[in-house]
PyMOL Python script that loads the backbone (N, CA, C, O; Angstrom):
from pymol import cmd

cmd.read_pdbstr("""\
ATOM      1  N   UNK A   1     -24.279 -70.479 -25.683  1.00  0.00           N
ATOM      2  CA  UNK A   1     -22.833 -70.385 -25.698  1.00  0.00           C
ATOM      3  C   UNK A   1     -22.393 -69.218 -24.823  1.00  0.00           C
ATOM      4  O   UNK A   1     -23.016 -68.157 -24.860  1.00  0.00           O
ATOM      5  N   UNK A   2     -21.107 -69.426 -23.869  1.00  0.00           N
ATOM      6  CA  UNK A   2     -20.877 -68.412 -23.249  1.00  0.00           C
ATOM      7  C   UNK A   2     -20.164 -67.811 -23.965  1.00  0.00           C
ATOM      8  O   UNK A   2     -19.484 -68.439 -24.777  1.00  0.00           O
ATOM      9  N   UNK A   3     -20.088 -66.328 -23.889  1.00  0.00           N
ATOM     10  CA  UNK A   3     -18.674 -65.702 -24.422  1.00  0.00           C
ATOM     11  C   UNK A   3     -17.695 -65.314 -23.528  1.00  0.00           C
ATOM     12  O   UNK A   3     -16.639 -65.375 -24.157  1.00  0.00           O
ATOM     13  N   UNK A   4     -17.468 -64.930 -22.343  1.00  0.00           N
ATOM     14  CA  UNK A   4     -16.876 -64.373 -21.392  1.00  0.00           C
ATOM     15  C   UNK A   4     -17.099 -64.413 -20.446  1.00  0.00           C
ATOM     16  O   UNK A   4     -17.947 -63.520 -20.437  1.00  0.00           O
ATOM     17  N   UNK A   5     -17.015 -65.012 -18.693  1.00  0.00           N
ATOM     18  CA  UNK A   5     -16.901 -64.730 -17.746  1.00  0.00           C
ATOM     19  C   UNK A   5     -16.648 -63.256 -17.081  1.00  0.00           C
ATOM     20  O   UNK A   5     -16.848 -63.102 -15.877  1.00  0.00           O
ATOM     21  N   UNK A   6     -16.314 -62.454 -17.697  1.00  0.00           N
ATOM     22  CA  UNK A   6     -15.906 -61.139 -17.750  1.00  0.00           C
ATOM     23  C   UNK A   6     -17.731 -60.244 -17.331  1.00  0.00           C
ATOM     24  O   UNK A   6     -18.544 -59.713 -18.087  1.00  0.00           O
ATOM     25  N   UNK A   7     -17.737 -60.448 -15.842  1.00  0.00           N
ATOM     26  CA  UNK A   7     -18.939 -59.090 -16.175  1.00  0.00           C
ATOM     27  C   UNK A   7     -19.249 -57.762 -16.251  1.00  0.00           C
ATOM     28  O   UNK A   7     -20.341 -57.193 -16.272  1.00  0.00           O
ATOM     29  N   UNK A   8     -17.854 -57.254 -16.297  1.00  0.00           N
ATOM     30  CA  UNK A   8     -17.756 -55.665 -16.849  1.00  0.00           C
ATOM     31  C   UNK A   8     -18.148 -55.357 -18.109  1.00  0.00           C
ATOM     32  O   UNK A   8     -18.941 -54.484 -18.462  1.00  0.00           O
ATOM     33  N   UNK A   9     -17.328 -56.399 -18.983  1.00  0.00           N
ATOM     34  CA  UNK A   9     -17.784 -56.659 -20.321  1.00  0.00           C
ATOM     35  C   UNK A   9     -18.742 -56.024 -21.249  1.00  0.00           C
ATOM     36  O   UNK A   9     -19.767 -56.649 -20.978  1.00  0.00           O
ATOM     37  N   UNK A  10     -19.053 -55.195 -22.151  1.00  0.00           N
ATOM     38  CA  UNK A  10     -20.716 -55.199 -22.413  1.00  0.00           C
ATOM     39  C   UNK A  10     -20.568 -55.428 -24.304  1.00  0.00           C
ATOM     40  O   UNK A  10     -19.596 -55.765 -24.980  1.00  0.00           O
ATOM     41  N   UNK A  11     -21.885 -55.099 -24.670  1.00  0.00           N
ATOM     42  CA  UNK A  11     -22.157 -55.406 -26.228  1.00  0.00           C
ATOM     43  C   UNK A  11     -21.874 -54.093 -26.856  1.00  0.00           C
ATOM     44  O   UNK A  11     -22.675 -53.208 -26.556  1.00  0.00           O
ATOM     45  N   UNK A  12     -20.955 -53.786 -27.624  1.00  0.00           N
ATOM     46  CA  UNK A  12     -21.221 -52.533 -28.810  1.00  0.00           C
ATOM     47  C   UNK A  12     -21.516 -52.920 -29.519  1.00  0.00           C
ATOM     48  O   UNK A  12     -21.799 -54.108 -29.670  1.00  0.00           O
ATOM     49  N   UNK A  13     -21.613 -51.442 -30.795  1.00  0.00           N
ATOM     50  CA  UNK A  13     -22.060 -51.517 -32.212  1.00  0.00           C
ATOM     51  C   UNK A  13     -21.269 -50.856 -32.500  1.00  0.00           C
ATOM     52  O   UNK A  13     -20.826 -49.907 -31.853  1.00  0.00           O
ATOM     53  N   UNK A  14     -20.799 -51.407 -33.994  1.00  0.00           N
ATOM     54  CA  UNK A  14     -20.555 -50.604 -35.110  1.00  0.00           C
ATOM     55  C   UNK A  14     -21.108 -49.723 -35.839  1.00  0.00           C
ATOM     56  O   UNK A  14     -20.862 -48.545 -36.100  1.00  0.00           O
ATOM     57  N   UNK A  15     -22.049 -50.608 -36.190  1.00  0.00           N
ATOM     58  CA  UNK A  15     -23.289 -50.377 -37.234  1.00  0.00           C
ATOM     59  C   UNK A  15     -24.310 -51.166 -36.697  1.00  0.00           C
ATOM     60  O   UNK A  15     -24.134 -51.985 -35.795  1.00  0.00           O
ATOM     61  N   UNK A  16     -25.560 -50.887 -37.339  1.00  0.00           N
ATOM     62  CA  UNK A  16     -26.985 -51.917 -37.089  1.00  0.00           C
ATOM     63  C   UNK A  16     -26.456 -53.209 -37.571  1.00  0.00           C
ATOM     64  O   UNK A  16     -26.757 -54.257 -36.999  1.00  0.00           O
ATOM     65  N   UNK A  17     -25.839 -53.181 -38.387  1.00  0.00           N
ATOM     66  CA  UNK A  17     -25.751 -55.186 -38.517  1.00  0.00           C
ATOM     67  C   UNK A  17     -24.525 -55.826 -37.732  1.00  0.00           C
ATOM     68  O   UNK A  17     -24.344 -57.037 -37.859  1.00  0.00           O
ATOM     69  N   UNK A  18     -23.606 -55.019 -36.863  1.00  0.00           N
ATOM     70  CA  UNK A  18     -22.249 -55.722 -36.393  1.00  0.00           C
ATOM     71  C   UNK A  18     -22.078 -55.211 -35.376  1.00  0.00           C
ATOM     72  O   UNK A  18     -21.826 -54.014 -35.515  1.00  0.00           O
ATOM     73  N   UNK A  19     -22.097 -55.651 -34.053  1.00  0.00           N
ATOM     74  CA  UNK A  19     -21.843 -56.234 -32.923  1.00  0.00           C
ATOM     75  C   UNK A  19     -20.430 -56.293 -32.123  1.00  0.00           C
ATOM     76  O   UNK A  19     -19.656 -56.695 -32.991  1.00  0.00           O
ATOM     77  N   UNK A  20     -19.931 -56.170 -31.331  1.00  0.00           N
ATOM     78  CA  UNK A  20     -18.833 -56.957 -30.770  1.00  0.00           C
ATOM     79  C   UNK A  20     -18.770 -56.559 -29.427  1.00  0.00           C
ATOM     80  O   UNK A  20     -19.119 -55.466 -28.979  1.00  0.00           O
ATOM     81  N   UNK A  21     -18.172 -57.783 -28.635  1.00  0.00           N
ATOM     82  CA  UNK A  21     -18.356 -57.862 -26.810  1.00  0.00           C
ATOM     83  C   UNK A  21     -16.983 -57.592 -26.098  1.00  0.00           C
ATOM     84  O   UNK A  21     -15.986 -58.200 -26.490  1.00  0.00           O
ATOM     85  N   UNK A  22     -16.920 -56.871 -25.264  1.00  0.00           N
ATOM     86  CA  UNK A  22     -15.613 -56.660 -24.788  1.00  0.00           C
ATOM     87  C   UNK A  22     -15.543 -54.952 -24.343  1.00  0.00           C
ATOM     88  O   UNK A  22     -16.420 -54.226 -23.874  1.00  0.00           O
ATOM     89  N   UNK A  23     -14.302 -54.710 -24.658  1.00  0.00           N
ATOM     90  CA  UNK A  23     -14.263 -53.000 -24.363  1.00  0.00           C
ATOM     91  C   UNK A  23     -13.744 -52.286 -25.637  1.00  0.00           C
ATOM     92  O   UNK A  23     -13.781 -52.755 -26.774  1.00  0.00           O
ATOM     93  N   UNK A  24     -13.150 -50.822 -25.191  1.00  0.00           N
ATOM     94  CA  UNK A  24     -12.360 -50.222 -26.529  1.00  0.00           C
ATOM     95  C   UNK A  24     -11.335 -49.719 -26.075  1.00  0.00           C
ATOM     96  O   UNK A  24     -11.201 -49.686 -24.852  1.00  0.00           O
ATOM     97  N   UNK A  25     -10.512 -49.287 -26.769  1.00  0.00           N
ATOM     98  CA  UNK A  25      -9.361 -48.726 -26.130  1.00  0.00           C
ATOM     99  C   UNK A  25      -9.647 -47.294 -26.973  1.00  0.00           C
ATOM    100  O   UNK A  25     -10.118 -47.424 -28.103  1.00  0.00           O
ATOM    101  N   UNK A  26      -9.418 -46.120 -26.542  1.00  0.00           N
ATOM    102  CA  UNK A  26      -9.499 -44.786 -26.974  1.00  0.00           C
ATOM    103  C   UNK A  26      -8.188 -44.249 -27.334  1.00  0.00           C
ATOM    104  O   UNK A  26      -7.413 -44.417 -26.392  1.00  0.00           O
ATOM    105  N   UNK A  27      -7.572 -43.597 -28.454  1.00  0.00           N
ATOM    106  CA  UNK A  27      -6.211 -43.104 -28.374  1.00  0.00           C
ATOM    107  C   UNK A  27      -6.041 -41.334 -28.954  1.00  0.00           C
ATOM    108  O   UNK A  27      -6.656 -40.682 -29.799  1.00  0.00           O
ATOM    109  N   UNK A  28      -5.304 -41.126 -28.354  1.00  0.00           N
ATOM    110  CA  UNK A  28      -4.799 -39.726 -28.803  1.00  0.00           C
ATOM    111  C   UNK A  28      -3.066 -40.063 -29.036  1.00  0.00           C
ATOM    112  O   UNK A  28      -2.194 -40.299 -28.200  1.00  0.00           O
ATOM    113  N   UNK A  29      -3.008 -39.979 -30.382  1.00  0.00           N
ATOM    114  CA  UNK A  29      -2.041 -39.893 -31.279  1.00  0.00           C
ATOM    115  C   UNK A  29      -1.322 -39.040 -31.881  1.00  0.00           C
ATOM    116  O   UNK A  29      -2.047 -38.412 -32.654  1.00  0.00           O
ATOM    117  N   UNK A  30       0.303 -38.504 -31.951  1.00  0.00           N
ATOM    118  CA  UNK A  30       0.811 -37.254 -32.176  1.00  0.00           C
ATOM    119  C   UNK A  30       0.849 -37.575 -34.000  1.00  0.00           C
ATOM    120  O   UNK A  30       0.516 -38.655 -34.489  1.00  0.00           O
ATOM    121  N   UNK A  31       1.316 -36.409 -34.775  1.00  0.00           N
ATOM    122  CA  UNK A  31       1.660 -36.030 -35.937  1.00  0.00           C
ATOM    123  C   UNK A  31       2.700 -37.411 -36.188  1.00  0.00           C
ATOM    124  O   UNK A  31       2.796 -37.926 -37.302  1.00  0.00           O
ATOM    125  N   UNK A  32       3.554 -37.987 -34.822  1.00  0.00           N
ATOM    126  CA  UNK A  32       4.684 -38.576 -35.442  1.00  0.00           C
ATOM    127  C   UNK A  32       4.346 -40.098 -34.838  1.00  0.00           C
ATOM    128  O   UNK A  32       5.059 -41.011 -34.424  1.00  0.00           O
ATOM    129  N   UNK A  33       3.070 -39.940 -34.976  1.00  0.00           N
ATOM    130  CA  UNK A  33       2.572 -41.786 -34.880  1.00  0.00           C
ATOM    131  C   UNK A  33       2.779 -41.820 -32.982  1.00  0.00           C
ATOM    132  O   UNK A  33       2.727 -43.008 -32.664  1.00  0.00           O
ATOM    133  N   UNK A  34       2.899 -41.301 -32.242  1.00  0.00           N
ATOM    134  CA  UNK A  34       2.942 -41.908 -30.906  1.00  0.00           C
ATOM    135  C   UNK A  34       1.863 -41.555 -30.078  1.00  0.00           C
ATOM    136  O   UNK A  34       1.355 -40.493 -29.716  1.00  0.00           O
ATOM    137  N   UNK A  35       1.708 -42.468 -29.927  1.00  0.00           N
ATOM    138  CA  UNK A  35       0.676 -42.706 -28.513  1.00  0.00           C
ATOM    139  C   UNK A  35       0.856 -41.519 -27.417  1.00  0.00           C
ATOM    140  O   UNK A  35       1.801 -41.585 -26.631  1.00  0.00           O
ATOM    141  N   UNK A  36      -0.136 -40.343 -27.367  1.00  0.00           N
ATOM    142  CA  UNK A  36      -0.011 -39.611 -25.945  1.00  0.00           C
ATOM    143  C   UNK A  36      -0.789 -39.649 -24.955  1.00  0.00           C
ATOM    144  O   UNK A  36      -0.628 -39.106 -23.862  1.00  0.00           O
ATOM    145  N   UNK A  37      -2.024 -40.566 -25.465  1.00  0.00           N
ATOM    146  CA  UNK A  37      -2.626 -40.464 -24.045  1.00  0.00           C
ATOM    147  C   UNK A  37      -3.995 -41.814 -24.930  1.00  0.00           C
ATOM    148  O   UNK A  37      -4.307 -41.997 -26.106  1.00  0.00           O
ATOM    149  N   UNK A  38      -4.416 -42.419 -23.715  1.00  0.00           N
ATOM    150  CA  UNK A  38      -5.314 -43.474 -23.982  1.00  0.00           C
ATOM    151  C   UNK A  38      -6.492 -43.686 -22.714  1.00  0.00           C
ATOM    152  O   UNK A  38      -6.277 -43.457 -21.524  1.00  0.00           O
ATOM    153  N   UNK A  39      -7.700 -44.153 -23.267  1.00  0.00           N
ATOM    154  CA  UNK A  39      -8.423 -44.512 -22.025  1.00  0.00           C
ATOM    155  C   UNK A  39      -9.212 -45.492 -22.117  1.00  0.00           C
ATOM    156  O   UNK A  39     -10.167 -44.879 -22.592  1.00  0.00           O
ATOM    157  N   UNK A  40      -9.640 -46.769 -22.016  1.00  0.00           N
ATOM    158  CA  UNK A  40     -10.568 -47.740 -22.063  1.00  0.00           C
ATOM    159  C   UNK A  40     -11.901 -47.927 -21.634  1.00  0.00           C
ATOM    160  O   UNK A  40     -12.196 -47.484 -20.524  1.00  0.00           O
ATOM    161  N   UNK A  41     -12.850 -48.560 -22.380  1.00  0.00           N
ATOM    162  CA  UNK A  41     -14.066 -47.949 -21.777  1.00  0.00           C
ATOM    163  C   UNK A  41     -14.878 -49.555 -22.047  1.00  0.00           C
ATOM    164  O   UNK A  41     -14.453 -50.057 -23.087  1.00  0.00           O
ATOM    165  N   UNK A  42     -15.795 -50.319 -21.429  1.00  0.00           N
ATOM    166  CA  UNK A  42     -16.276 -50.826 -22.151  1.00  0.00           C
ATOM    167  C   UNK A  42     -17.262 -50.428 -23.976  1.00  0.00           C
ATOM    168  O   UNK A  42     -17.455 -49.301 -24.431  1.00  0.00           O
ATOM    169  N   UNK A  43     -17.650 -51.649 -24.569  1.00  0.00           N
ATOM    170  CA  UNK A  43     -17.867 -51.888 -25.545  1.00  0.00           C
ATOM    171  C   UNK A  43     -19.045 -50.554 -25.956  1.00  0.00           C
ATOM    172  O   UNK A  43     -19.048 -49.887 -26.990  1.00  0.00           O
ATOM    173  N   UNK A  44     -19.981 -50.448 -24.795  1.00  0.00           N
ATOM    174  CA  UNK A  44     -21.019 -49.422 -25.175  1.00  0.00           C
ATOM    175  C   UNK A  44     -21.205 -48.148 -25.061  1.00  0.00           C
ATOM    176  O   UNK A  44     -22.266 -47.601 -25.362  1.00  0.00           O
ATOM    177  N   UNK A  45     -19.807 -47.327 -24.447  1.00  0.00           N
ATOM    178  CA  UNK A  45     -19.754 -46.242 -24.490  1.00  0.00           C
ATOM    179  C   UNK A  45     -19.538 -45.915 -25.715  1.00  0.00           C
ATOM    180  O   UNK A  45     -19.235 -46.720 -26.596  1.00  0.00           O
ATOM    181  N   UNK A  46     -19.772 -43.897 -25.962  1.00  0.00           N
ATOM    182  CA  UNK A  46     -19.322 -43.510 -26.595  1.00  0.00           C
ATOM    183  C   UNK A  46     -17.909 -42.702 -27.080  1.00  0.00           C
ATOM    184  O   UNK A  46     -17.403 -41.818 -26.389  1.00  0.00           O
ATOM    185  N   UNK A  47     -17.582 -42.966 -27.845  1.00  0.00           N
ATOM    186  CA  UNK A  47     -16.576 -42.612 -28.026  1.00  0.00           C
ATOM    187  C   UNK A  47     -15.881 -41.079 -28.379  1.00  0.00           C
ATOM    188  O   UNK A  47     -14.731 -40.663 -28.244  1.00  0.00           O
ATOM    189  N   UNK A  48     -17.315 -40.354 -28.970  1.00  0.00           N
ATOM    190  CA  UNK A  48     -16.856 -39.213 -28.642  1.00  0.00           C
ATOM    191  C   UNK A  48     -16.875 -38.291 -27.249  1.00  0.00           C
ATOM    192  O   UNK A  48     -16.578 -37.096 -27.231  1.00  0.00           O
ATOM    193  N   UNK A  49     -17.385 -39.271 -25.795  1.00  0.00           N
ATOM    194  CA  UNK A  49     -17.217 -38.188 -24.396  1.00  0.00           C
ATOM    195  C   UNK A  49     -16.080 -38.775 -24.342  1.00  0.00           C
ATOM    196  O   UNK A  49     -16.280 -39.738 -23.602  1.00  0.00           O
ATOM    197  N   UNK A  50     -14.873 -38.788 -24.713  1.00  0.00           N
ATOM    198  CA  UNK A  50     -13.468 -39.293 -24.134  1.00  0.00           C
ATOM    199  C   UNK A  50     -12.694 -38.661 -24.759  1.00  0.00           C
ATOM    200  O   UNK A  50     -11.536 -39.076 -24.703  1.00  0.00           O
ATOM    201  N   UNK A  51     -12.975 -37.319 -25.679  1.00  0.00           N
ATOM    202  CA  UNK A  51     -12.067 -36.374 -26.527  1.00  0.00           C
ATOM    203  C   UNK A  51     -11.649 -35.744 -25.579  1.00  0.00           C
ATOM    204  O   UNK A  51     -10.442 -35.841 -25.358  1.00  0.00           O
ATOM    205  N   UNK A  52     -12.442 -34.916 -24.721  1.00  0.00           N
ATOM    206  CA  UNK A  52     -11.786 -34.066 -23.822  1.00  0.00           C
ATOM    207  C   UNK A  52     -10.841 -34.693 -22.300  1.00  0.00           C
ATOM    208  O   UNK A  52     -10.119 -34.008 -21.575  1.00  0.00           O
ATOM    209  N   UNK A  53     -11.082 -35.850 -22.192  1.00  0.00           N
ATOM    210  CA  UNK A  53     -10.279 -36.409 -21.822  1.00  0.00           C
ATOM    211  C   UNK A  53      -8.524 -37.065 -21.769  1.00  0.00           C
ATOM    212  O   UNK A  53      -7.633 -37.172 -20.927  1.00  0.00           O
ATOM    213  N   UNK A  54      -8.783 -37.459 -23.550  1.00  0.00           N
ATOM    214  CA  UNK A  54      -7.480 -37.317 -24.306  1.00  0.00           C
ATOM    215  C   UNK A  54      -6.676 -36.394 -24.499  1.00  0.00           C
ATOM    216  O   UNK A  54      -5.446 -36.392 -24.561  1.00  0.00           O
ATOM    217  N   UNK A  55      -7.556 -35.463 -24.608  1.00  0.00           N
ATOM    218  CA  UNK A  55      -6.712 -33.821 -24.925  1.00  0.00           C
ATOM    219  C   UNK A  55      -6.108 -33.376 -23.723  1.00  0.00           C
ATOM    220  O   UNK A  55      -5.109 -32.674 -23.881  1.00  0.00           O
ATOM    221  N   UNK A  56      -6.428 -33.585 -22.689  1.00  0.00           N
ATOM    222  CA  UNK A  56      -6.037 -33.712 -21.084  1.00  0.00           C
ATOM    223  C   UNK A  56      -4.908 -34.155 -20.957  1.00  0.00           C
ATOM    224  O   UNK A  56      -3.849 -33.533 -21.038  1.00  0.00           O
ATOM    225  N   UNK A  57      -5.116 -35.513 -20.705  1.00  0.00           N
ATOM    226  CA  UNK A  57      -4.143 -36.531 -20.706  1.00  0.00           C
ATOM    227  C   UNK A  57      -2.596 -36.035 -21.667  1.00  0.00           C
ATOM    228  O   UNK A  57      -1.430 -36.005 -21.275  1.00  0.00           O
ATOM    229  N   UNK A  58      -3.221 -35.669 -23.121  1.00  0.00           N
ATOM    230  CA  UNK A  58      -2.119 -35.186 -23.895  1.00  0.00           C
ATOM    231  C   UNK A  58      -1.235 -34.201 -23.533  1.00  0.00           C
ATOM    232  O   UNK A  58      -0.005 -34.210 -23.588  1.00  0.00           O
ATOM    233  N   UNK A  59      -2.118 -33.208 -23.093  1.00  0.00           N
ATOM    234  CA  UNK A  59      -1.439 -31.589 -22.896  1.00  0.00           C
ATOM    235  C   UNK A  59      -0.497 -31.931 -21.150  1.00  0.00           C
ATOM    236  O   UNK A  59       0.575 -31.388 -20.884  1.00  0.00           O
ATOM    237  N   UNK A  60      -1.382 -33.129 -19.983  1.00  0.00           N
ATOM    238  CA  UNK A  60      -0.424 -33.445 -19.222  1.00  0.00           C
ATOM    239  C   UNK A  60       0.893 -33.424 -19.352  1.00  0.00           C
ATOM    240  O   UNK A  60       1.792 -32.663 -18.995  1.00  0.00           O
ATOM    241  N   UNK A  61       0.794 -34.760 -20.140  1.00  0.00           N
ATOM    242  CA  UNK A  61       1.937 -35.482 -20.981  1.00  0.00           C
ATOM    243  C   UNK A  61       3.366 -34.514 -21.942  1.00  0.00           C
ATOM    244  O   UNK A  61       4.334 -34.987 -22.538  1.00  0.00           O
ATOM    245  N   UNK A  62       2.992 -33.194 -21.767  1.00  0.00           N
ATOM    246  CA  UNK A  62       3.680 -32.055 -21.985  1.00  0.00           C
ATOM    247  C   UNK A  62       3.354 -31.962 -24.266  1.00  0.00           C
ATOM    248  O   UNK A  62       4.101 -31.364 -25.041  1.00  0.00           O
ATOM    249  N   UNK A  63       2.718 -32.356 -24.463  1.00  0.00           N
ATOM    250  CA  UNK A  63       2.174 -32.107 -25.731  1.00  0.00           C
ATOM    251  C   UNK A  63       1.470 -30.737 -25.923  1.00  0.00           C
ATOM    252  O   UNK A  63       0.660 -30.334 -25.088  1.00  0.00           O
ATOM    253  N   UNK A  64       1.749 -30.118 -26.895  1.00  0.00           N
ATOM    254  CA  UNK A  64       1.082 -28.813 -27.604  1.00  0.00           C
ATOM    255  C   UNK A  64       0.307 -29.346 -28.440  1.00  0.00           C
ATOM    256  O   UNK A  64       0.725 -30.185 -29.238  1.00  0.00           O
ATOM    257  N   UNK A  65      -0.760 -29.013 -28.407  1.00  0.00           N
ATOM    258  CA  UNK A  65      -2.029 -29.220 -28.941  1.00  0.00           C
ATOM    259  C   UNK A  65      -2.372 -28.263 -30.570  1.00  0.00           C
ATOM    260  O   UNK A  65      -3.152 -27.362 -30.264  1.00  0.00           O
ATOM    261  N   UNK A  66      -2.162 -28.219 -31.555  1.00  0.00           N
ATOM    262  CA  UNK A  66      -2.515 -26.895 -32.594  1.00  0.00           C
ATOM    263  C   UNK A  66      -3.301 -27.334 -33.184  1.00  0.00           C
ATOM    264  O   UNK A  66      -3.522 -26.429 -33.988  1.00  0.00           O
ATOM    265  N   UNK A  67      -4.246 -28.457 -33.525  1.00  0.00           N
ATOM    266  CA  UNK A  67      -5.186 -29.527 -34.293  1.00  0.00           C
ATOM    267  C   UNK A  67      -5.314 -30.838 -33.834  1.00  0.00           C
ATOM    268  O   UNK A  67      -4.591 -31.737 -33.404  1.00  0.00           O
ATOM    269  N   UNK A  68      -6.767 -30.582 -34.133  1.00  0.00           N
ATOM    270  CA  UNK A  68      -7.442 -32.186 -33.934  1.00  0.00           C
ATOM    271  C   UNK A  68      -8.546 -32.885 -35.072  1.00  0.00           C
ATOM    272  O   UNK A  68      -9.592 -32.479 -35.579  1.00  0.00           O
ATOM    273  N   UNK A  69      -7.698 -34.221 -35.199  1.00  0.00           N
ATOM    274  CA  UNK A  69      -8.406 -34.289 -36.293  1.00  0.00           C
ATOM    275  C   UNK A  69      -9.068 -35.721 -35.818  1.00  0.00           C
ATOM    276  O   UNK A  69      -8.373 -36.304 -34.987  1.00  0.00           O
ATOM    277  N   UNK A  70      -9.962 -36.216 -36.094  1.00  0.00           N
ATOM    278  CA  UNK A  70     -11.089 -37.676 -35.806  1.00  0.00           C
ATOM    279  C   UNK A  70     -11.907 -37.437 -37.029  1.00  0.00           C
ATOM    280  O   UNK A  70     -11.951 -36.555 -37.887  1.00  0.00           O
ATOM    281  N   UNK A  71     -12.541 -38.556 -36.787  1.00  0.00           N
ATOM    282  CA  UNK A  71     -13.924 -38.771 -37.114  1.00  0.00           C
ATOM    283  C   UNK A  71     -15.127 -38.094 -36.924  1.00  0.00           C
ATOM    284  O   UNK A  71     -15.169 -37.363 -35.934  1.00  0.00           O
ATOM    285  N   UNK A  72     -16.063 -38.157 -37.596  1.00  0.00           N
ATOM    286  CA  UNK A  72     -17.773 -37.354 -37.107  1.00  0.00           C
ATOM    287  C   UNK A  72     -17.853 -37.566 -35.354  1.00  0.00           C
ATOM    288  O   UNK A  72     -18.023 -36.696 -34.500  1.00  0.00           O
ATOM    289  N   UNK A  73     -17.655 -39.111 -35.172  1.00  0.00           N
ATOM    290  CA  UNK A  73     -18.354 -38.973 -33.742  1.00  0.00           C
ATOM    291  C   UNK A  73     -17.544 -37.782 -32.609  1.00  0.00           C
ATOM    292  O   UNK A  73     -17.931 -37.452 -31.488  1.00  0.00           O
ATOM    293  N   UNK A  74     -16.633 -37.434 -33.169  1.00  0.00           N
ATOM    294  CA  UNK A  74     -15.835 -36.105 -32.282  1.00  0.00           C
ATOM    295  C   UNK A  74     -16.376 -34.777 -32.308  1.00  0.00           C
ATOM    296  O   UNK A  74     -15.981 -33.732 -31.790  1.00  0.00           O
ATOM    297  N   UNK A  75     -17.600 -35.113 -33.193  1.00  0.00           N
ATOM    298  CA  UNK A  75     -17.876 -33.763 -33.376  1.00  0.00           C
ATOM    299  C   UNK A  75     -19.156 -32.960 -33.153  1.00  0.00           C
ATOM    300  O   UNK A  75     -19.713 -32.033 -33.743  1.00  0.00           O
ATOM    301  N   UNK A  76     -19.535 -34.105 -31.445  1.00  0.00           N
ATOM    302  CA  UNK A  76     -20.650 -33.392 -31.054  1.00  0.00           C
ATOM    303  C   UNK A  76     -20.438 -32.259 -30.333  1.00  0.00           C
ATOM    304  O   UNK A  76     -19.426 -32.149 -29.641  1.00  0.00           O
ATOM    305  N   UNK A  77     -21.587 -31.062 -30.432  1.00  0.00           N
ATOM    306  CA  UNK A  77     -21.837 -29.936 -30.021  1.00  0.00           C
ATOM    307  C   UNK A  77     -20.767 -29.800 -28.865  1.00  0.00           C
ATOM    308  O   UNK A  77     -19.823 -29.027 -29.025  1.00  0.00           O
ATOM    309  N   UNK A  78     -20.906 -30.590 -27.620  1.00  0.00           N
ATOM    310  CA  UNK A  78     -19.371 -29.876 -26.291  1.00  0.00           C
ATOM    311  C   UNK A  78     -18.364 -30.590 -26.928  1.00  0.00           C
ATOM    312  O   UNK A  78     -17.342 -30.410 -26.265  1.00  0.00           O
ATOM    313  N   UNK A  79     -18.170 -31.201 -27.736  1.00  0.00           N
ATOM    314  CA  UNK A  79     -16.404 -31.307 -28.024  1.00  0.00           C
ATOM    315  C   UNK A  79     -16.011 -29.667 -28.944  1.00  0.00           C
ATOM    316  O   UNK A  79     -15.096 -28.848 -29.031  1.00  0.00           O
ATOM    317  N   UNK A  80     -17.222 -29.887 -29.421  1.00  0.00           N
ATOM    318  CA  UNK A  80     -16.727 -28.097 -30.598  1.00  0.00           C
ATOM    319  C   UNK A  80     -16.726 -27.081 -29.722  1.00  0.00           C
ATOM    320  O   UNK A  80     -15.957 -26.152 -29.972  1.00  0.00           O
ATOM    321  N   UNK A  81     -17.298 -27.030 -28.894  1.00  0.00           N
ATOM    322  CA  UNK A  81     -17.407 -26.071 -27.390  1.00  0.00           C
ATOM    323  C   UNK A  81     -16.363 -25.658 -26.920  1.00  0.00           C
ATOM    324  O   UNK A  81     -16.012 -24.537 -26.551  1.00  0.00           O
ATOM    325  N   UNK A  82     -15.615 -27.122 -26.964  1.00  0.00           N
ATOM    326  CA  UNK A  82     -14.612 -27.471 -25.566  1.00  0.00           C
ATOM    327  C   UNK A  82     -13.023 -27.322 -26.518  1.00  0.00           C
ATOM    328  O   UNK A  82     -11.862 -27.129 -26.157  1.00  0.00           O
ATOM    329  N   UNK A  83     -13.455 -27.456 -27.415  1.00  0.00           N
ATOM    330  CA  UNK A  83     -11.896 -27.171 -28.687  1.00  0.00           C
ATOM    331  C   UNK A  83     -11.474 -25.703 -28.554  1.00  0.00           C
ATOM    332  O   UNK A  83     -10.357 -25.304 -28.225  1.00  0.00           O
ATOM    333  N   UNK A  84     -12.806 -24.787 -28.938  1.00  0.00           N
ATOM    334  CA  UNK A  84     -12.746 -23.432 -29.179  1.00  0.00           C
ATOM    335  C   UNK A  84     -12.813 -22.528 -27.919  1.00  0.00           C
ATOM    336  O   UNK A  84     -13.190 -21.357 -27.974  1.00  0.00           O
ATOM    337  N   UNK A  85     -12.293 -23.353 -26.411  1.00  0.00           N
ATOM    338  CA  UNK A  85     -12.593 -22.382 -25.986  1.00  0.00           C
ATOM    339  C   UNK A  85     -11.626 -22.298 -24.962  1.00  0.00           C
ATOM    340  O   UNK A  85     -11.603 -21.322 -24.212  1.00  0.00           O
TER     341      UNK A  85
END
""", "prot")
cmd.dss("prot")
cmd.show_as("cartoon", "prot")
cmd.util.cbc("prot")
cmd.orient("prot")
C-alpha cells in the first residue's frame, strides 16, 4: 500500500509502539494562547533542536521572553545552556 507520493515525507515515533508519516509542525505559544513563531520539520526530527529557534523567531516577532515552559524533550543539556545564558 502506498501512503504518499510525498518524498520529503519521513516515519516518526511517538513511542515504540506508534508510528506516524508525514511532518510536524513546532510552535511557540504566548501566555494569551497566540501563536509567535512556528517551524516544520519532517516526521523524524527532533523536537527539542527547534527551541532555540522558536525563541528567535519569538523575540523577532517583538515578544519578551520571562519563561519557558515544554515538555522533557526541551530539556536537553544546550537548550538549558542556551535559556541561561
Amino acid at each position: 500500500m502506498q501512503i504518499s507520493e510525498d518524498q520529503d515525507a519521513k516515519v516518526g515515533h511517538k513511542s515504540a509502539d506508534t508510528s506516524f508519516f508525514g511532518y510536524k509542525a513546532h510552535l511557540a505559544i504566548s501566555e494569551d494562547r497566540i501563536i509567535t513563531a512556528a517551524t516544520i520539520t519532517t516526521s523524524e526530527k527532533s523536537d527539542g533542536k527547534q527551541l532555540q529557534t522558536l525563541i528567535e523567531k519569538s523575540v523577532a516577532a517583538g515578544l519578551k521572553i520571562e519563561t519557558i515552559i515544554g515538555d522533557t524533550v526541551y530539556s536537553e543539556k544546550g537548550n538549558i545552556k542556551y535559556m541561561f545564558s
